[in-house]
C-alpha positions in Angstrom: 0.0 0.0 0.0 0.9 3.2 -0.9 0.1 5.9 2.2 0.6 8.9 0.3 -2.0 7.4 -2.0 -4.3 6.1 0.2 -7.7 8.2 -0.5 -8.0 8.5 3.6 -4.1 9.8 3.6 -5.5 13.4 3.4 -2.5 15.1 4.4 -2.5 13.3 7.7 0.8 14.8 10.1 2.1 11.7 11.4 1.4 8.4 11.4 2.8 5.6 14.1 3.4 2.0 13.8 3.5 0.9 17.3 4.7 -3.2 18.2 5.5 -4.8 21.4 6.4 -8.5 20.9 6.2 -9.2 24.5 2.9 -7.2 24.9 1.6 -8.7 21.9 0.9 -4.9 21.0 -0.1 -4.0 17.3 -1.2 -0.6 17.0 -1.9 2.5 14.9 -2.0 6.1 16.2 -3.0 8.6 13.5 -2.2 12.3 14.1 -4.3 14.2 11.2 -4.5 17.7 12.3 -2.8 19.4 15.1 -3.5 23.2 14.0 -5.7 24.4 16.8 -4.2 21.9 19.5 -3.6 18.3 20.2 -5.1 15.5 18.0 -8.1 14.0 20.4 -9.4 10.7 19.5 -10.1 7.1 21.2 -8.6 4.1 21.0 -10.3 1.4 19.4 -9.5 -2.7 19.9 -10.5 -4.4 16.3 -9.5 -7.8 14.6 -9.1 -5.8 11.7 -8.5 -9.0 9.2 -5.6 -7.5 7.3 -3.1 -4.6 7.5 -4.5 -2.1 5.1 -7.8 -2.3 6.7 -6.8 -1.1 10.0 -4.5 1.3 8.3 -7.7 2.7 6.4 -9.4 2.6 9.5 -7.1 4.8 11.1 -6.9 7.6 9.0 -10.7 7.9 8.2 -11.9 8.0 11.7 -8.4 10.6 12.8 -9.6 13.0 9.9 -12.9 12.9 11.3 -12.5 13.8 15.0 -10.5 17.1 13.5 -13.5 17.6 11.8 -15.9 16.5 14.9 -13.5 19.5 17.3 -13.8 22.2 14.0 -16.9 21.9 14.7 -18.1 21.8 17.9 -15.2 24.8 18.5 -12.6 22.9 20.3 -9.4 23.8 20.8 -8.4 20.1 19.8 -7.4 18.5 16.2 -7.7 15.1 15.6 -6.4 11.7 15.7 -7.1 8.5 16.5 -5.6 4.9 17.5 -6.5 1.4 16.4 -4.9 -2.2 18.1 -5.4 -4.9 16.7 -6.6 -7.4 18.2 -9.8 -8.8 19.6 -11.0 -6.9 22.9 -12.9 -10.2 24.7 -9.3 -12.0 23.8 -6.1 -10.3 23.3 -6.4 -7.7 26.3 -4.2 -7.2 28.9 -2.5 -4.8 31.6 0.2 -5.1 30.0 -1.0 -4.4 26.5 -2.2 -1.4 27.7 0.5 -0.2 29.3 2.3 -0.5 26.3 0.2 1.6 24.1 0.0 3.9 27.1 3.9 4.2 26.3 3.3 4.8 22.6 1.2 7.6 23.7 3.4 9.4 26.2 6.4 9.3 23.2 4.1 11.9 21.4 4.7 14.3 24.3 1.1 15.5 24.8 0.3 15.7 20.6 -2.5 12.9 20.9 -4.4 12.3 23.7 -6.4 9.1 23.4 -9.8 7.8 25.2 -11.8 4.6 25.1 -13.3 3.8 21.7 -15.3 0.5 20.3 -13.5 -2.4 22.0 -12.0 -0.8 24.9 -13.5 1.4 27.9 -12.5 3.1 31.2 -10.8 0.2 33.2 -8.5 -0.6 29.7 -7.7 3.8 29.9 -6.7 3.8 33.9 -4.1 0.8 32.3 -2.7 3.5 29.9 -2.9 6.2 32.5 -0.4 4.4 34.8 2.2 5.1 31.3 1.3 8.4 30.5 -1.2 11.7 31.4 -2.2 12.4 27.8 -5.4 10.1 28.4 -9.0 10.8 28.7 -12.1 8.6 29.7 -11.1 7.4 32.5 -13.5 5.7 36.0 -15.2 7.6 38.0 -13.9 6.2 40.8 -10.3 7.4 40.1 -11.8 10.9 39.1 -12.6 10.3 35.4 -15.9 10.9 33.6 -16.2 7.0 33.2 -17.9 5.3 29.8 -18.8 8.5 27.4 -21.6 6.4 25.7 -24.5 8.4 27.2 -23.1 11.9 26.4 -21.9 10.7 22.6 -26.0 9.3 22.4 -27.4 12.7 23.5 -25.0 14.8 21.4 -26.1 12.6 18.3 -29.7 13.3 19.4 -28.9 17.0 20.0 -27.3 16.6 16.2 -30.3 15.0 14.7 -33.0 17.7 16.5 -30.8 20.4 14.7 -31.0 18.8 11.3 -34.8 19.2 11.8 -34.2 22.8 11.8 -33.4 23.0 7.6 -37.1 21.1 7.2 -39.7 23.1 6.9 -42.3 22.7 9.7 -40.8 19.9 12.2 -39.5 21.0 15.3 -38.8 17.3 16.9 -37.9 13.6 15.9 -41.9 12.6 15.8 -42.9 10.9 13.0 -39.3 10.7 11.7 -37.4 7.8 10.8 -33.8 6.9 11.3 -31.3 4.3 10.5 -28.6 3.6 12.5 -25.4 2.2 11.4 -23.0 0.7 14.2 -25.0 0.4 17.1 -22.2 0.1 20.1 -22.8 1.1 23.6 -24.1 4.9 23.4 -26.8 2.9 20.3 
């Protein structure tokens, strides 16, 4: 595969390979935009089934959280990590610990949360490694699993689109598909 190429590349800053043989660590971080602060994004746990996929992956979901900060008027850009591996399986302390490592070499340019495949427990892991971590339990401090905010701001996000039809002022009547149902579904 040809990064540079790669229709997802999209002028993406950095781009880390990360590997830990005694972890068993295989991981991506994606840095796409760091122009109005550090790249935020989660970590997500997937048995992507090859290389390019996770790769692809990567770099579409990092471009959109710059997007997703732009937006909401964040002082944030985006980025985004992927392990690979199966979450119910391949997890581990130490695994974590690792990427935590990965993450504290980029000296505060990503900061990484929990994402499909890994929650708060997995986070307090990478928080032992480095500071540049979000999502953490409530019972350390953290906000704990995200999934009911990230449901309400899609409502919130669905309510406004209303707004550019003429004469509907709530979700009533409308109908919605849903793609990806995880936990905030």
């Amino acid at each position: 595969m040809n990064l540079f190429a790669n229709k997802n590349y999209c002028n993406h800053e950095q781009l880390i390979f990360c590997h830990d043989p005694l972890s068993k660590l295989q991981a991506i971080i994606a840095i796409h935009n760091t122009k109005l602060g550090p790249a935020i994004g989660g970590c997500r746990m997937y048995p992507y089934a090859t290389m390019d996929d996770a790769i692809d992956d990567v770099l579409r979901l990092s471009k959109g959280m710059t997007y997703k900060s732009a937006i909401a008027g964040l002082n944030f850009g985006g980025g985004k990590a992927v392990i690979i591996g199966d979450p119910h399986k391949d997890s581990s302390e130490l695994l974590f610990r690792t990427f935590g490592r990965y993450v504290q070499t980029l000296s505060g340019r990503y900061i990484t949360c929990e994402d499909v495949g890994t929650n708060p427990k997995m986070m307090e892991f990478v928080r032992i490694e480095t500071r540049h971590v979000v999502g953490l339990p409530s019972y350390i401090g953290g906000l704990g699993d995200p999934s009911l905010v990230t449901a309400y701001g899609t409502m919130l996000g669905m309510k406004a689109s209303l707004k550019k039809l003429p004469g509907k002022e709530d979700l009533t009547n409308i109908k919605v598909a849903i793609q990806g149902v995880g936990n905030f579904g």
